[in-house]
C-alpha positions as CSV (number, residue, x, y, z in Angstrom):
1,X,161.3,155.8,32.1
2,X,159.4,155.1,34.7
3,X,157.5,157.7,37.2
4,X,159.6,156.8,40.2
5,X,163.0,158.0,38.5
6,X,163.9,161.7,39.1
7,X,164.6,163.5,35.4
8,X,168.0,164.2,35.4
9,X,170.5,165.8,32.5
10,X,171.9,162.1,31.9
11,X,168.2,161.3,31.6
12,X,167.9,164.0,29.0
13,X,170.6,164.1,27.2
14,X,173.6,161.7,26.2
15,X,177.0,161.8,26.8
16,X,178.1,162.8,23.1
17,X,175.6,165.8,23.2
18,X,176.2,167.0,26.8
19,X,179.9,167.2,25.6
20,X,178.6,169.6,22.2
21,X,176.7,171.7,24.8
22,X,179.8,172.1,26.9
23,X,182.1,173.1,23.8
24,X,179.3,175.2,23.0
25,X,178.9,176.9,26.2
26,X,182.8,177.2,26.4
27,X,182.8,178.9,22.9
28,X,180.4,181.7,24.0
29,X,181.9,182.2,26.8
30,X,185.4,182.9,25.1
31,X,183.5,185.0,22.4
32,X,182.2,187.1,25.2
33,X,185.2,187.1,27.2
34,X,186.8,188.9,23.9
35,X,183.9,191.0,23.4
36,X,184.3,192.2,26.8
37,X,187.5,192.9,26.6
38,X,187.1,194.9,23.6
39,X,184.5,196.7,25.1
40,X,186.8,197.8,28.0
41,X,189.5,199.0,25.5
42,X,186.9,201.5,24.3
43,X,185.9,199.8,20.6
44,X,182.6,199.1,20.1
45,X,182.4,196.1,17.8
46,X,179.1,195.1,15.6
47,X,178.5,192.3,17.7
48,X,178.1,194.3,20.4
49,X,174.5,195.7,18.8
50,X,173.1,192.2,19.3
51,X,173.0,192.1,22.7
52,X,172.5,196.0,23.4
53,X,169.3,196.2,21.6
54,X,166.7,194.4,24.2
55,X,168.7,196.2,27.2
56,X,168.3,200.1,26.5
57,X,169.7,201.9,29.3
58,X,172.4,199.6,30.6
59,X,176.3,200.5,29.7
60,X,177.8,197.9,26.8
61,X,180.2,196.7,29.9
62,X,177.1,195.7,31.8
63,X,175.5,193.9,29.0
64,X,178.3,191.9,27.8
65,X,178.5,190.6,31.8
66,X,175.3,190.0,32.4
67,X,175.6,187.5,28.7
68,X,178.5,186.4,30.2
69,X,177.4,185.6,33.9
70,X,174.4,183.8,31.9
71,X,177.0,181.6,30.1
72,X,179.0,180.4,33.3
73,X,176.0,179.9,35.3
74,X,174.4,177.3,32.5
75,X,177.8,175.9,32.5
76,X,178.0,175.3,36.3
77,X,174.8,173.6,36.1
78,X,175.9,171.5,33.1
79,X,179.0,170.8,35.0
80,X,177.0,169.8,38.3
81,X,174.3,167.6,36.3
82,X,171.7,169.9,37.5
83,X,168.3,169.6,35.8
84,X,168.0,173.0,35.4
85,X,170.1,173.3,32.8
86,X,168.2,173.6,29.6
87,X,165.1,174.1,31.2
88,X,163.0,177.7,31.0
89,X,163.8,179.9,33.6
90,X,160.1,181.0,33.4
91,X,158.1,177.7,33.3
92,X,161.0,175.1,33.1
93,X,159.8,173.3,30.2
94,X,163.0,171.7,28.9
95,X,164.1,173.8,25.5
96,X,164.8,170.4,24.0
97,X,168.4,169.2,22.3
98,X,167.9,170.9,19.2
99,X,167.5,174.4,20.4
100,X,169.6,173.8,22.8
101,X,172.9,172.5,20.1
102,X,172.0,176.1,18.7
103,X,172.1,178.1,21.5
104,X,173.2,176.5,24.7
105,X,173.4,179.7,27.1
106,X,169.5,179.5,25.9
107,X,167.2,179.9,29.1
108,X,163.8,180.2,27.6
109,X,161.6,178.6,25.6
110,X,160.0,180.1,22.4
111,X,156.9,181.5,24.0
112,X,158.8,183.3,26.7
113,X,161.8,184.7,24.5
114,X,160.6,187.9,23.9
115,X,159.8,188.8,27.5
C-alpha cells in the first residue's frame, strides 16, 4: 500500500473477517445484554466475577454497562468503517486480526491491558 492511501478497516481487514468480528461483537453484546438482565433480577451469576474483579467499588449493574456500552461503541465504529476500531485506545497500535477474532470488544493492546 502505498503512503498516499489513508489506512482504513477495508485496508485492514477483509470482508469475510470484518463479518466474524461483527458476529462476534453481536454475540457479546447479547451475552451481556442477558447478564445484565440477570443482574437486574437480583442473581448474581459466575460470570459476573469476570468483569467485577478489575472494577472494585462500582455496583455489578454498572459494570455490566460499562462492558456493554464498550461492545456497541466497537460495533458503531465497525459498522461506520472507522479506523479506530481495533486500534488501542491508549496508543492505537492496531491489536491485529488474531486478537481481535478472540476478543473483538478488545480496545488495548498487550502492553496496555493491565492498566
Amino acid at each position: 500500500m502505498g503512503d498516499d492511501q489513508p489506512m482504513t478497516l477495508q485496508n485492514r481487514f477483509d470482508a469475510a473477517t470484518l463479518a466474524n468480528l461483527r458476529r462476534g461483537l453481536m454475540g457479546r453484546g447479547r451475552a451481556l445484554a442477558e447478564l445484565l438482565a440477570q443482574v437486574m433480577a437480583g442473581d448474581r451469576p459466575v460470570e459476573l466475577a469476570a468483569l467485577l474483579a478489575p472494577k472494585p467499588g462500582m455496583r455489578p449493574e454498572e459494570v455490566v454497562r460499562l462492558a456493554l456500552d464498550q461492545v456497541e461503541s466497537r460495533r458503531k465504529w465497525l459498522d461506520a468503517g472507522d479506523d479506530r476500531f481495533g486500534r488501542c485506545d491508549v496508543c492505537d497500535t492496531d491489536l491485529g486480526s488474531t486478537a481481535l477474532t478472540e476478543m473483538p470488544w478488545a480496545d488495548r493492546c498487550v502492553a496496555h491491558a493491565a492498566r
